[in-house]
C-alpha positions in Angstrom: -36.8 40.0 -45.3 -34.7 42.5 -47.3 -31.4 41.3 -48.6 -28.8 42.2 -45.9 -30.6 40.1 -43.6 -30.6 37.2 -45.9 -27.3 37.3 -46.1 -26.4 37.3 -42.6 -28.8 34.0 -42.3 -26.2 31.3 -40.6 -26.8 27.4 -41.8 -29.3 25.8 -39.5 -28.4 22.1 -40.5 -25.9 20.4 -42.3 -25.5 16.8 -43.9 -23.0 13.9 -42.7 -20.8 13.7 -45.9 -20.5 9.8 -44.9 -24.1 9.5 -45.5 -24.4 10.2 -49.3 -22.8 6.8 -50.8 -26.1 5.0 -48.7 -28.8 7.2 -50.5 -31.1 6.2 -53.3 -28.8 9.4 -55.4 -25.5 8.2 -54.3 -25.8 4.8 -55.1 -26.9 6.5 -58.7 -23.8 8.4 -58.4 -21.7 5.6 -57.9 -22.8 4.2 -60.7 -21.6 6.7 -62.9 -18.4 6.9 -61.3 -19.1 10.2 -58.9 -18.9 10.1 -55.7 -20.4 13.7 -54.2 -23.9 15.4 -54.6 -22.0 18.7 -56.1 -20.7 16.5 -58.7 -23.9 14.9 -59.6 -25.2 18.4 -60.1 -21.9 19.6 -62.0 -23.1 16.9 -64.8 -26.6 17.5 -64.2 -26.6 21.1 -65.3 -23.7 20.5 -68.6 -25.1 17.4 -69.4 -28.6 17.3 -69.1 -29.7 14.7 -71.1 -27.0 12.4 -69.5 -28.8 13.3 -65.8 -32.3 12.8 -67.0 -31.7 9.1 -68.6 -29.4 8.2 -65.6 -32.7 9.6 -63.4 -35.2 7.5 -65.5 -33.2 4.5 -64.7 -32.4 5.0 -61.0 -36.4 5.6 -60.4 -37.2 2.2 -62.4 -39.1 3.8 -65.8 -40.3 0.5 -67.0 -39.8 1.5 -70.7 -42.4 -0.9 -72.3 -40.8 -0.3 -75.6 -37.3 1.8 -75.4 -37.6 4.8 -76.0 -35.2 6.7 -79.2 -34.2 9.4 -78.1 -33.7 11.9 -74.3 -34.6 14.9 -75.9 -36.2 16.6 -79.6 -36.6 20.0 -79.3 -37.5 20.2 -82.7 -40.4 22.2 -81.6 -38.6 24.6 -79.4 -37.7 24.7 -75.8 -41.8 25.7 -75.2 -42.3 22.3 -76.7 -40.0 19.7 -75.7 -40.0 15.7 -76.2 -38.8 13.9 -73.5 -38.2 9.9 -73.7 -39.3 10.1 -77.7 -40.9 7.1 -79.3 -40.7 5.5 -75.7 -44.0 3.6 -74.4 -44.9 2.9 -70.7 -47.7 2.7 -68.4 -48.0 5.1 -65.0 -50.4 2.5 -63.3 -47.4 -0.2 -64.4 -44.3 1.3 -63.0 -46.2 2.8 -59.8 -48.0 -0.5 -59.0 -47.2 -3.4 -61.5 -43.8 -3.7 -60.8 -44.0 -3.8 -57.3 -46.2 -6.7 -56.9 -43.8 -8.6 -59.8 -40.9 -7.9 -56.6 -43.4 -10.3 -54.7 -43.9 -6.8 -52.4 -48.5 -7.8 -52.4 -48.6 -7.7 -48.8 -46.4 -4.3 -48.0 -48.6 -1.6 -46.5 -49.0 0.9 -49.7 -51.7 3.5 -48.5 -52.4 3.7 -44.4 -55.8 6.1 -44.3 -56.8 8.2 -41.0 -60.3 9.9 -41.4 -61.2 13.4 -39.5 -63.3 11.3 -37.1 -60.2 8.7 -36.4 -60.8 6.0 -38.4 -58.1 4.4 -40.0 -57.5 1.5 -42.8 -54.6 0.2 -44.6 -54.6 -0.8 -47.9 -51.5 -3.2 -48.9 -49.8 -3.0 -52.5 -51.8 -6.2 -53.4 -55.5 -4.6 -52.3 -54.3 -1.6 -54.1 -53.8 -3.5 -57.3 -56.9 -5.4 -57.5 -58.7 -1.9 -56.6 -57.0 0.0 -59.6 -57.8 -2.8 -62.2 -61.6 -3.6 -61.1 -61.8 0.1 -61.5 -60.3 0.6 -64.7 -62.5 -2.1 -66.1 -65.6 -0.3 -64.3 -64.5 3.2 -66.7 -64.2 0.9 -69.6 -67.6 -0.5 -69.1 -68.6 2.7 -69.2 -67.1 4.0 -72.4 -64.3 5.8 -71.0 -61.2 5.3 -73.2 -58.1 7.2 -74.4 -58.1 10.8 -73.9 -61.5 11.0 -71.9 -61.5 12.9 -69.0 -62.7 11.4 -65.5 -63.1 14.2 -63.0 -61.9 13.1 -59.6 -64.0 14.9 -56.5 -63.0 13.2 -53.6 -61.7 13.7 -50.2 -57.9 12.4 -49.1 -59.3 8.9 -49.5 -57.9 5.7 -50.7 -60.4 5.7 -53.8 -58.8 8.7 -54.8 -55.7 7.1 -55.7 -57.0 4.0 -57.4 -59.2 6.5 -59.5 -56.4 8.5 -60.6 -54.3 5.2 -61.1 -57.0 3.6 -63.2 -57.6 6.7 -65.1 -54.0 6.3 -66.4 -54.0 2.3 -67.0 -56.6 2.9 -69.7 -55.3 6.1 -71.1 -57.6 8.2 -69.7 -56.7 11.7 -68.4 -58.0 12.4 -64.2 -59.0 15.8 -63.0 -58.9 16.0 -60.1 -60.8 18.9 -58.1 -60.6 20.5 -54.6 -63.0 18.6 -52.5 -63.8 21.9 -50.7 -65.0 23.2 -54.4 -69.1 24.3 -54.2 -71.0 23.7 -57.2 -69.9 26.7 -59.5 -65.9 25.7 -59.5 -66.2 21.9 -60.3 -69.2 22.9 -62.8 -66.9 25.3 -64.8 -64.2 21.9 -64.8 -66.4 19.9 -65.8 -67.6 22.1 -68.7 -64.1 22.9 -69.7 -62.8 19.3 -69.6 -65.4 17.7 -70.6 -65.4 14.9 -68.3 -67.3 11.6 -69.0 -67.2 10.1 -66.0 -67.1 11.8 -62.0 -66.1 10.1 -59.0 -67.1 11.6 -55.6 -68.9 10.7 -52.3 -71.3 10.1 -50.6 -70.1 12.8 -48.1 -67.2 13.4 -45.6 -66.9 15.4 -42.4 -64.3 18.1 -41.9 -63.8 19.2 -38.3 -66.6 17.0 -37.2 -68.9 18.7 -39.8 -70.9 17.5 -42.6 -69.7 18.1 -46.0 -72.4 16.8 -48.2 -70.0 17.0 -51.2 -72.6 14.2 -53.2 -75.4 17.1 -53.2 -72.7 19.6 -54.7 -71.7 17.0 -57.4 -75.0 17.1 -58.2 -75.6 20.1 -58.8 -72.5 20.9 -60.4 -73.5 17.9 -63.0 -77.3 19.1 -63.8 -75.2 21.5 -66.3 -72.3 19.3 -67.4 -73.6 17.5 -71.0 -70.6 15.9 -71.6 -70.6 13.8 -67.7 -72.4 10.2 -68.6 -71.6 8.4 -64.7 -71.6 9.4 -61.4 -69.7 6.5 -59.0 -70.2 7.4 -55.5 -68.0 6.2 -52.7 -69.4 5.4 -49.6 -67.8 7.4 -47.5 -70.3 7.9 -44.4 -72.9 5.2 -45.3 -75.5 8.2 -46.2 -78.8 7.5 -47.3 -78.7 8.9 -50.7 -80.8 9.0 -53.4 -78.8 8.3 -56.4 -79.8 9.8 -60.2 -81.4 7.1 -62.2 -79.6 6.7 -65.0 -76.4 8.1 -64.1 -75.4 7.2 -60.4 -74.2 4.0 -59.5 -72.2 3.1 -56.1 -68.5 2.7 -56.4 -68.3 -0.4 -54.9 -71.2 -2.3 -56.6 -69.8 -0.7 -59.9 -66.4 -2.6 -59.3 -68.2 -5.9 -57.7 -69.2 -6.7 -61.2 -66.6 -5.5 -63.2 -64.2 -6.9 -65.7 -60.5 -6.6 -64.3 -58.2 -4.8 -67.2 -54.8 -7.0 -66.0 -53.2 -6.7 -69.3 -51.2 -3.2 -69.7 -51.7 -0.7 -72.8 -48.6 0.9 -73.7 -48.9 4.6 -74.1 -46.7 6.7 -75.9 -44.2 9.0 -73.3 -46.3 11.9 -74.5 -49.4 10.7 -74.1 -51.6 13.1 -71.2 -52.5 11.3 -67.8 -53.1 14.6 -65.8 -55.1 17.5 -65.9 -54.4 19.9 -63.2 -56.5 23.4 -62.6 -54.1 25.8 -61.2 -56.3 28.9 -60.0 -54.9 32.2 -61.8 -55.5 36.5 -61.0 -58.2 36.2 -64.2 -61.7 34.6 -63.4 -60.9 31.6 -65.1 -58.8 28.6 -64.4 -55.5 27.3 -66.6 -55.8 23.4 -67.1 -52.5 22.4 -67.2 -51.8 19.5 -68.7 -49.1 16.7 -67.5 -47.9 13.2 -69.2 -47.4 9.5 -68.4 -43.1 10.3 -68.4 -43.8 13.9 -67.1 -45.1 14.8 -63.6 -45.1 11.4 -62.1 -41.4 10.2 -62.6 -40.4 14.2 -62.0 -41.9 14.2 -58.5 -40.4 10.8 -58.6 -37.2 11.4 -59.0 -37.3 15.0 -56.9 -38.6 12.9 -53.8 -36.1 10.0 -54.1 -33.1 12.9 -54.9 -34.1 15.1 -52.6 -34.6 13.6 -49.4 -34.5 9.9 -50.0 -38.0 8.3 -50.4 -37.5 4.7 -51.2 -39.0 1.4 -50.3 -40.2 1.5 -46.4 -40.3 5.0 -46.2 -44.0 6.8 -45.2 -44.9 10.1 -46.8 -47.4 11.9 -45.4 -48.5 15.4 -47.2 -51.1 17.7 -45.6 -53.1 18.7 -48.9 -56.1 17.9 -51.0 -55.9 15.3 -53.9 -57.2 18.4 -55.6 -54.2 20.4 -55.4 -51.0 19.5 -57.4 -49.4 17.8 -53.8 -52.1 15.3 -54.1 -50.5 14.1 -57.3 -47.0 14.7 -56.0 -48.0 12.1 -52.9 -49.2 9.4 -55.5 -45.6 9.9 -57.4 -43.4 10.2 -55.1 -44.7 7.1 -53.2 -45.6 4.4 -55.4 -43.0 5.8 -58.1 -40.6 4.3 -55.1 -42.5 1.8 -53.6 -42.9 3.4 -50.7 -46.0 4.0 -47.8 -48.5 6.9 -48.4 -50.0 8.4 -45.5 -53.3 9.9 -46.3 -54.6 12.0 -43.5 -58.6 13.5 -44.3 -58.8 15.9 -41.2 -57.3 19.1 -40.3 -54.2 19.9 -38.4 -55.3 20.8 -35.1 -59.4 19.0 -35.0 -60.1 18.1 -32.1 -56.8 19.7 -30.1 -54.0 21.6 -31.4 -51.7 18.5 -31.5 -53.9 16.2 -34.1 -51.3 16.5 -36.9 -48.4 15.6 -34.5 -50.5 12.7 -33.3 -50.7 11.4 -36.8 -47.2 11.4 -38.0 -46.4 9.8 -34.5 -49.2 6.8 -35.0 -48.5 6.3 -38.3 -44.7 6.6 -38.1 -44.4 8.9 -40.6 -40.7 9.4 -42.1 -41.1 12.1 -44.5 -43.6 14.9 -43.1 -45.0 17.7 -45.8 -46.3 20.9 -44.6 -46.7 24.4 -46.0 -45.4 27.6 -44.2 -49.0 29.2 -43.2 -50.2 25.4 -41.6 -46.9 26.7 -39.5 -47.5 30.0 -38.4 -50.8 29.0 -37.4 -49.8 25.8 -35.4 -46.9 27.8 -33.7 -49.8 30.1 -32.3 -51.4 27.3 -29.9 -47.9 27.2 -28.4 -44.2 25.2 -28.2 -46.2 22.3 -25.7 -48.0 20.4 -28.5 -45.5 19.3 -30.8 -42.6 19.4 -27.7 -45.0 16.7 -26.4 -44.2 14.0 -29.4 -41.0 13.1 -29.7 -42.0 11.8 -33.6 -39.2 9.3 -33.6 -39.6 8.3 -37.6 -39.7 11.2 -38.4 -36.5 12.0 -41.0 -37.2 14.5 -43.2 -40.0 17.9 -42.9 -40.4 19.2 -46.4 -42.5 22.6 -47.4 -43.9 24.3 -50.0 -46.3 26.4 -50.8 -44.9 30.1 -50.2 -42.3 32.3 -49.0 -41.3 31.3 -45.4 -40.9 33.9 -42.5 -37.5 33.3 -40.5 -39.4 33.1 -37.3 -41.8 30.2 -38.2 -39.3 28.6 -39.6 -37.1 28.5 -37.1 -40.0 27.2 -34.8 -40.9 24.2 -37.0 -37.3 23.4 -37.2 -36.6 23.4 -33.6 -39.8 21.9 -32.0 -41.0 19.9 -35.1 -37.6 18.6 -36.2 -36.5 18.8 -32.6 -33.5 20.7 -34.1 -31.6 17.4 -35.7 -33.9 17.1 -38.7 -33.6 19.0 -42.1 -36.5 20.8 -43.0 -36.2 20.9 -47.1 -38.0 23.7 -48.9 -39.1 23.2 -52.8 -40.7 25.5 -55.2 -42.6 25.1 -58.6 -46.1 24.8 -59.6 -48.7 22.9 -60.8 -47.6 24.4 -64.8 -43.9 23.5 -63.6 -44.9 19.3 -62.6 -41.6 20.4 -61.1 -39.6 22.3 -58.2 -37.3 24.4 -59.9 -35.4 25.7 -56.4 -35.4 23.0 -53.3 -33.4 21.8 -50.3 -32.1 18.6 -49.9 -30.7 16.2 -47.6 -27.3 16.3 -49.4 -26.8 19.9 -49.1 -26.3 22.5 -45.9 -29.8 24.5 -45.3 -30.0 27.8 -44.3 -33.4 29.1 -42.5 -36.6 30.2 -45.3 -34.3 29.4 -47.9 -33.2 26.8 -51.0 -30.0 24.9 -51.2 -30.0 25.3 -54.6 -31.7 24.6 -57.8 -32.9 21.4 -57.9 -30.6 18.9 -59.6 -31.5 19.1 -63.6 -33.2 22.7 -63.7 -31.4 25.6 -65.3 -32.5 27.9 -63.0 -31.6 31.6 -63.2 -32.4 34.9 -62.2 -33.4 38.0 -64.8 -33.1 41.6 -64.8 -35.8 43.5 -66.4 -33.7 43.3 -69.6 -33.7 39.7 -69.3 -29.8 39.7 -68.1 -28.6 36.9 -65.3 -28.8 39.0 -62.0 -26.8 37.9 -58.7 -26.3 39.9 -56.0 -29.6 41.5 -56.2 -33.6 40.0 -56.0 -34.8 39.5 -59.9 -37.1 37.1 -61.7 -37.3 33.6 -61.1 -36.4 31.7 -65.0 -35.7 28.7 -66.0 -33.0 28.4 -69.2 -34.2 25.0 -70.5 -37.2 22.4 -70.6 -37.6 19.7 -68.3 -40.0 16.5 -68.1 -42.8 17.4 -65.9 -43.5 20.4 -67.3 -47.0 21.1 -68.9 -47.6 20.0 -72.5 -49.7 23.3 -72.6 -53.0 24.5 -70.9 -56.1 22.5 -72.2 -57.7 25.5 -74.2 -54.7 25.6 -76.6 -51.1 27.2 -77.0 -51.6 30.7 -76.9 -52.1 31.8 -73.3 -49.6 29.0 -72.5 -46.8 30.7 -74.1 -47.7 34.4 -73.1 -47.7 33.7 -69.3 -44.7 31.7 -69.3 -42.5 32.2 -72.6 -43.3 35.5 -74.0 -41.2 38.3 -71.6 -38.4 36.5 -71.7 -38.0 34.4 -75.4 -37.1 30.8 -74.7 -37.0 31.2 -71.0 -39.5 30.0 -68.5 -41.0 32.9 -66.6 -41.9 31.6 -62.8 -43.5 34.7 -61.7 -41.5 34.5 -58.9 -38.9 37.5 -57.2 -35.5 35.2 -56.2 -31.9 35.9 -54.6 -28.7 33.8 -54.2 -26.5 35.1 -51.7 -22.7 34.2 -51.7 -23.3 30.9 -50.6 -25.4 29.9 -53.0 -28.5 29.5 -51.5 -31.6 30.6 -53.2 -34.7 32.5 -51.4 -37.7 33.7 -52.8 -39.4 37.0 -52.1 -43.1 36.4 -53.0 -44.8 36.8 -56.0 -43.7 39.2 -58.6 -47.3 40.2 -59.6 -47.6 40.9 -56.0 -44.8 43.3 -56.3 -45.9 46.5 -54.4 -44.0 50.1 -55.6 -43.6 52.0 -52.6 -42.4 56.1 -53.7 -40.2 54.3 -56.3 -38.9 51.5 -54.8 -39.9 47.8 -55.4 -41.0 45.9 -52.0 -41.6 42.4 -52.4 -44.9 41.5 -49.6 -42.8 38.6 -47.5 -40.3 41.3 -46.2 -43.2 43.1 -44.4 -45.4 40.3 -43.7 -41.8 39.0 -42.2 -41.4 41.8 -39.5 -44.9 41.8 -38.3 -45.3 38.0 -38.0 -42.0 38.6 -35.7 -44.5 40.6 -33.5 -45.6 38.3 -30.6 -49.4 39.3 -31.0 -49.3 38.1 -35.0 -50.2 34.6 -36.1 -50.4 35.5 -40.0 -50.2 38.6 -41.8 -50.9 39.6 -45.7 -49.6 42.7 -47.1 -50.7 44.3 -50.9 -50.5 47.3 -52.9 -53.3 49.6 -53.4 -54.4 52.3 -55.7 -53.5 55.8 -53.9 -54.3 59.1 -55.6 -51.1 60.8 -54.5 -48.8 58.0 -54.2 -49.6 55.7 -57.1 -50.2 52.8 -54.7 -50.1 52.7 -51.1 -49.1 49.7 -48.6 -52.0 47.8 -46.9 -51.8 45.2 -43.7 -54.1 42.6 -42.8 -53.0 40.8 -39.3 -54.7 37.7 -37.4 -53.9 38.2 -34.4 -53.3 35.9 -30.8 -56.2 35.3 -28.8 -56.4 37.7 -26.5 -54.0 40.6 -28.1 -55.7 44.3 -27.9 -55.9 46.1 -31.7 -56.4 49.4 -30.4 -52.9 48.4 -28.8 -51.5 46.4 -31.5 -52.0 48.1 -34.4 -50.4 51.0 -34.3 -47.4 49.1 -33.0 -47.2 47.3 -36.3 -47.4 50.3 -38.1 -44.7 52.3 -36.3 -42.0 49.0 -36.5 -43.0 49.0 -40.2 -42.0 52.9 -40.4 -38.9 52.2 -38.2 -37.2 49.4 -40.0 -38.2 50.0 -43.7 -38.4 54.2 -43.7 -41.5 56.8 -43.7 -41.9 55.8 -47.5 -43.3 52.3 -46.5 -45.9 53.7 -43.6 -48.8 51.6 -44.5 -52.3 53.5 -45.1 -54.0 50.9 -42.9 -53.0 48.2 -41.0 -56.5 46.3 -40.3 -56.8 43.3 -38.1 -59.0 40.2 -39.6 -60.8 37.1 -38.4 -58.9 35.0 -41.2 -57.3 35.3 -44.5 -58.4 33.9 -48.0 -55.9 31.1 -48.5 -56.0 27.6 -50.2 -56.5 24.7 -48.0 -52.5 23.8 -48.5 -51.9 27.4 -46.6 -51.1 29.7 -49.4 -52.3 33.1 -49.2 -53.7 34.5 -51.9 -53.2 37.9 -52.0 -54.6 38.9 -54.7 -58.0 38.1 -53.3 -57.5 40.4 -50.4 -56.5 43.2 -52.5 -59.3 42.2 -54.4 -62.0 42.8 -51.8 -60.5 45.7 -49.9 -60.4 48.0 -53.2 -64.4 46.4 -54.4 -62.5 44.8 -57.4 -63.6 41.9 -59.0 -61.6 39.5 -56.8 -61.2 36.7 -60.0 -61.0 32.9 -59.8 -61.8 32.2 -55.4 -62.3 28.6 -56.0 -59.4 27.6 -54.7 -60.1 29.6 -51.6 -60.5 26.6 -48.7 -63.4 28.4 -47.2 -65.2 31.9 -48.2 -65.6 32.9 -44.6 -62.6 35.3 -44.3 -63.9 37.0 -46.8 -67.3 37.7 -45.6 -66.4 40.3 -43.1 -63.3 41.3 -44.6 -62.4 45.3 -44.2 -63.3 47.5 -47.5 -61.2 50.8 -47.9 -63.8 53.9 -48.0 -65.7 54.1 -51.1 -65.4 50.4 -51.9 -67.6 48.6 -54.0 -69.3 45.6 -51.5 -67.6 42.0 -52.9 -69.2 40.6 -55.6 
């Protein structure tokens, strides 16, 4: 959308002001003396040391020794200390101090496979899983600072391994579980894992994925990787590795229990998230025991409530960075985690409606793609579950159209619900722009920043811009953010520090409009310049998913001779719509509402686009493969079929 029709965006939904003092933020408020969301955020953003102790507190940091000091930036805003000389334990505060409350038999993880099997782990279970496994790693020489890769599906194993891993001090890795061999190989090279847990196998749309045989051969190359544990997932007849397989649950039969709890340093790493870049290889970002967890923490419980008895339910990969947003946000508020292995619409277009409906799912997370594609089956499936727990939908992921939007808001949220957008990364540990329950929402857009980030928006020249789309920044640190990328300082400070000196560089195009909502535009490396002009890729992918023939659309800039680079469309279409008929349709509304300047060079329609299994499109991939360029890192691709039969401009090398 271009910026005159943001602003003339109306508010979809808006808060009862006689709800805040109830919330899990305004009884922090009240505590403080304040008695309004905008006057928490007044003292969040001029005090922010004040909001992140007082945010600490309200999410229950159980400081095993105190901690001296908020925040050192002795090292420089790139570098900051959070919590200083504190000690905790991530594995204590998201599961110890529940079952202290007496809270062993509350449902903590409720499981629902791709074939329809369920389970339910309670908050007792779960504890006795994490320590049994944490004395299993110990056994086998995993201590602080080793690395145990996690390569599971959306299984309850995946939590207790990432739990465990940080009970003992170890860091988790956890991969895609739609990776093939090459991507989790080069992981498990650059992190040098010790230990891998994975399956024995898992189905996806009713299909085998014999993920066990990829660990395999992802390991034959991996020196550092001393144990293989494999779930049993299916009950396969495998043949483990002598030597270096053993079962999961024969591993844990026999192990020692590690019930007392280390205390760690605040700084000390628990995470180590892979956040696909445009260069072939991977950034390992790296996130801490007082970082990422209480930040999604406190983000979940600020931003729309999650507290004890409510059910969050994500549709993700533990892989991705929502998989460890999930495990924060839920057990770093005692709350119920929905873990869902299928797909959205296996075996009818209604499955992920039927979930959050069985499991009474409060708090539903989706991203906008998962929407465009749902909304072409039709209004009847979700308009045939009236999803009665539901409270809250939240998204992330990418830009939103209006359109879609508008559609998940009305027959999803059955037009009473908020639908609360975020945006950060898996760098960030953070959203730096969000909704929030506590604030009007206006369609595709932010409420504002989220409470505690400094967000702005730079000019070129690094000046704060309103009134006009700039750069997404951030002025000042935050917990959650990454200590650094895991090979070293130097590529971590020119992607994010360098254009802009101490300023966080989201890569991100943003507006505010007079009211104070935020939107963001795309990617600004996915800028395309149009005869002069700068045109951000979700203001034409906007206008033809509007078109009642589009499901999804993509649109990047290409190298043109004459022009300097040229506009490109890629379009799934509905079942049943006629290219010959639809195409240059899209191309003459593209020419009427954006000028003769924007006329695309092609407007090609596609089986699928390359996108990550949370919906994001990646762009860059597509450009990639039209031009014959070297499309860089694809593992986070969900599946390389789009890609197979993708179009290629004339003259274009075949994909690599």
């Amino acid at each position: 959308m271009n910026v005159d029709e943001l602003n003339r965006l109306p508010v979809a939904w808006e808060p009862d002001p006689a709800d805040f003092p109830g919330t899990p933020l305004g009884r922090m408020a009240a505590r403080h003396g304040l008695t309004t969301f905008d006057e928490v955020a007044a003292r969040a953003a001029t005090d922010p040391e004040w909001f992140w102790a007082a945010a600490a507190d309200d999410v229950g940091l159980r400081w095993l020794k105190p901690y001296d000091k908020v925040l050192d930036l002795s090292d420089g805003p790139q570098f900051p200390h959070f919590f200083k000389g504190g000690g905790l334990n991530w594995a204590d505060y998201a599961i110890d101090r529940w079952i202290e409350q007496g809270r062993e038999a509350d449902e903590a993880i409720v499981w629902e496979g791709d074939d329809g099997s369920t389970r339910t782990v309670t908050y007792g279970e779960l504890k006795e899983q994490i320590d049994l496994a944490a004395g299993a790693f110990v056994a086998r020489g995993v201590g602080v600072g080793d690395v145990v890769a996690l390569y599971l599906p959306m299984v309850p194993e995946a939590v207790v391994v990432m739990l465990a891993a940080a009970k003992i001090g170890a860091i988790v890795a956890p991969f895609f579980s739609g990776f093939g061999p090459t991507p989790v190989r080069e992981r498990l090279l650059d992190s040098k894992a010790k230990l891998m847990v994975t399956a024995d196998g898992f189905e996806r749309r009713g299909k085998l994925v014999p993920i066990k045989e990829t660990a395999d051969e992802a390991a034959a190359d991996a020196p550092d990787l001393r144990t293989v544990l494999v779930v049993r997932r299916l009950g396969r007849d495998l043949t483990l590795v002598d030597g270096r397989d053993e079962w999961w649950d024969e591993a844990l039969a026999v192990a020692e229990p590690v019930t007392e709890t280390p205390v760690f340093d605040a700084e000390t790493p628990c995470i180590l998230l892979y956040s696909s870049g445009s260069t072939g290889r991977p950034k390992g970002c790296l996130h801490t025991h007082s970082g990422l967890p209480f930040k999604f923490a406190q983000e979940s419980r600020h931003g729309y409530g999650m507290q004890p008895g409510e059910r969050l339910m994500w549709l993700t990969d533990m892989g991705w960075v929502m998989g460890a947003y999930v495990v924060s946000a839920v057990f770093g508020n005692g709350a119920t985690a929905v873990l869902f292995e299928g797909t959205a619409d296996f075996p009818t277009p209604d499955r992920l409606w039927s979930v959050v409906e069985r499991h009474r799912v409060t708090v539903l997370g989706v991203a906008p793609t998962l929407i465009r594609i749902l909304a072409g089956f039709g209004d009847q499936w979700p308009d045939a579950h009236e999803l009665p727990d539901l409270r809250v939908i939240a998204s992330t992921g990418e830009p939103w159209n209006v359109e879609p939007w508008w559609w998940c808001f009305r027959h999803v949220g059955k037009g009473r619900l908020p639908l609360v957008n975020m945006s950060g990364g898996t760098e960030c540990g953070a959203s730096i722009v969000s909704g929030s329950v506590h604030r009007p929402i206006k369609p595709a857009g932010f409420s504002g920043t989220t409470l505690g980030m400094a967000a702005d928006i730079f000019d070129p020249a690094g000046r704060s811009l309103r009134g006009a789309v700039g750069e997404l920044v951030v002025r000042g640190p935050w917990p959650g953010m990454t200590q650094g990328l895991w090979d070293g300082p130097e590529r971590y400070l020119r992607t994010y520090w360098d254009r802009f000196p101490g300023n966080w560089l989201q890569g991100d195009f943003a507006y505010l409009d007079a009211d104070g909502h935020w939107f963001l535009l795309g990617r600004s490396d996915d800028t395309i310049m149009l005869a002069g002009k700068r045109v951000g890729p979700a203001e034409i992918e906007s206008l033809l998913v509007d078109d009642p023939d589009v499901v999804e659309a993509a649109a990047v800039g290409v190298p043109d001779t004459a022009k300097g680079e040229a506009l490109v469309c890629f379009v799934v279409l509905m079942d049943g719509a006629d290219p010959q008929e639809a195409l240059p349709r899209l191309e003459a509304s593209i020419v009427a509402r954006e000028g003769k300047a924007t006329r695309p060079k092609a407007v090609h329609a596609v089986a699928g686009l390359p996108k990550t299994r949370n919906g994001k499109v990646l762009r860059r991939v597509a450009r990639a493969v039209y031009i014959g360029a070297d499309p860089g890192d694809v593992t986070a691709l969900e599946s390389p079929e789009p890609l197979a039969d993708f179009p290629r401009q004339e003259g274009a090398a075949p994909a690599p």
